[in-house]
N, C-alpha and C positions, 0 to 999 in steps of 0.2 A: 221233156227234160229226162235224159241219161242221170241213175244214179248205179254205180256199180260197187260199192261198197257205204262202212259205214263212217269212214272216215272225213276231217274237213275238207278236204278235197278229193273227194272221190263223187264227183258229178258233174257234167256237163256247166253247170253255172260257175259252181268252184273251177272248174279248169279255163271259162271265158276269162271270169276274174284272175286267175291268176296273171292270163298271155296277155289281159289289158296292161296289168302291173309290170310284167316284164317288159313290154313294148313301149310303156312310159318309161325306165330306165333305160333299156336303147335308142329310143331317141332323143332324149336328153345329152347321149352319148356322140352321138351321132352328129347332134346342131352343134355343142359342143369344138366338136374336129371340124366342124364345117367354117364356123364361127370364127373372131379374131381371135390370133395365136397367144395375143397379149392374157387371155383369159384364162388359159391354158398355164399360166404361169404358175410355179409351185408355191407362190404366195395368194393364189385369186381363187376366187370361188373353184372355178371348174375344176382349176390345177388341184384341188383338194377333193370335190367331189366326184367325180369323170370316176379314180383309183375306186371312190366306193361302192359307184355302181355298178362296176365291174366288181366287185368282192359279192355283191347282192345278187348277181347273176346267178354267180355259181355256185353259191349255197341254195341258191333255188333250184340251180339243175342239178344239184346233188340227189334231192330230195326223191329225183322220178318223180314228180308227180306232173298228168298231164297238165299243158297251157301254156310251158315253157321252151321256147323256139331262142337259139340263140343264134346271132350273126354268122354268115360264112365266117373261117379263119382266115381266111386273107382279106376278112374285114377288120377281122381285131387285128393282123398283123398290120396292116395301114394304119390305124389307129396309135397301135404302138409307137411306129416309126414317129408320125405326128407327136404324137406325144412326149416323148422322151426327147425328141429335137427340141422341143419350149426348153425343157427340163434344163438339157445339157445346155443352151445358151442363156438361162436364166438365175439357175440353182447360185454360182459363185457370186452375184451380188448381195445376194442373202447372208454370205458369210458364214456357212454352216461348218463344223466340227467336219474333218474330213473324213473321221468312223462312221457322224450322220450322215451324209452324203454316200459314201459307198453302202449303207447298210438300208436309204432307200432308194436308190439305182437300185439294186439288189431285187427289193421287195418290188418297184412300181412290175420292170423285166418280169418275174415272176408269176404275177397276178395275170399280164397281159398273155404271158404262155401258156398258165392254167386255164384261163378262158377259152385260149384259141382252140388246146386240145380237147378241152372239153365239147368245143364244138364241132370238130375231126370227129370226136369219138361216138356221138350223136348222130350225126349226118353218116355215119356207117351201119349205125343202130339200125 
């Protein structure tokens, strides 16, 4: 076992553990998109948790710290596209305030572009 500093994550175990953790939230992601689209709807599990584990990504790849491998971006952009298609054909029966509505179009687009670059910007690392 690698330890290179004195930090919680600074050693080979810490960094297994982390790329386990983040590989559980990519494939989550992943079955997700693969999965029925119905699932995917802004009112159903996924349609709510999918957004989060993309936010959980990348405050983990913020951090630097080894173990965290994120999707190519033209994984997350597939993903996106997926995604925001449930959205856009689902969101109006929900009857949301049209400030809601534009304010998370907004956010989901956002999240799914901070990821992506975040993993452009890695993969050049």
């Amino acid at each position: 076992m690698g330890t290179w500093g004195a930090g919680n994550f600074d050693s080979d175990t810490a960094a297994d553990h982390l790329g386990d953790l983040a590989g559980r939230l990519v494939t989550e992601v992943t079955e997700a998109m693969a999965g029925d689209p119905v699932e995917l709807e802004p009112d159903e599990y996924w349609g709510v948790t999918v957004p989060c584990n993309l936010e959980l990504l990348l405050v983990l790849d913020r951090q630097g710290w080894v173990g965290v491998t994120l999707p190519a971006p033209e994984v997350i952009r597939a993903w996106q596209k997926t995604f925001l298609a449930v959205w856009e054909a689902t969101i109006d029966g929900l009857e949301p305030k049209p400030e809601y509505k534009e304010e998370r179009r907004a956010v989901l687009n956002e999240t799914f572009e901070r990821l992506a670059e975040a993993s452009a910007a890695g993969s050049q690392a």
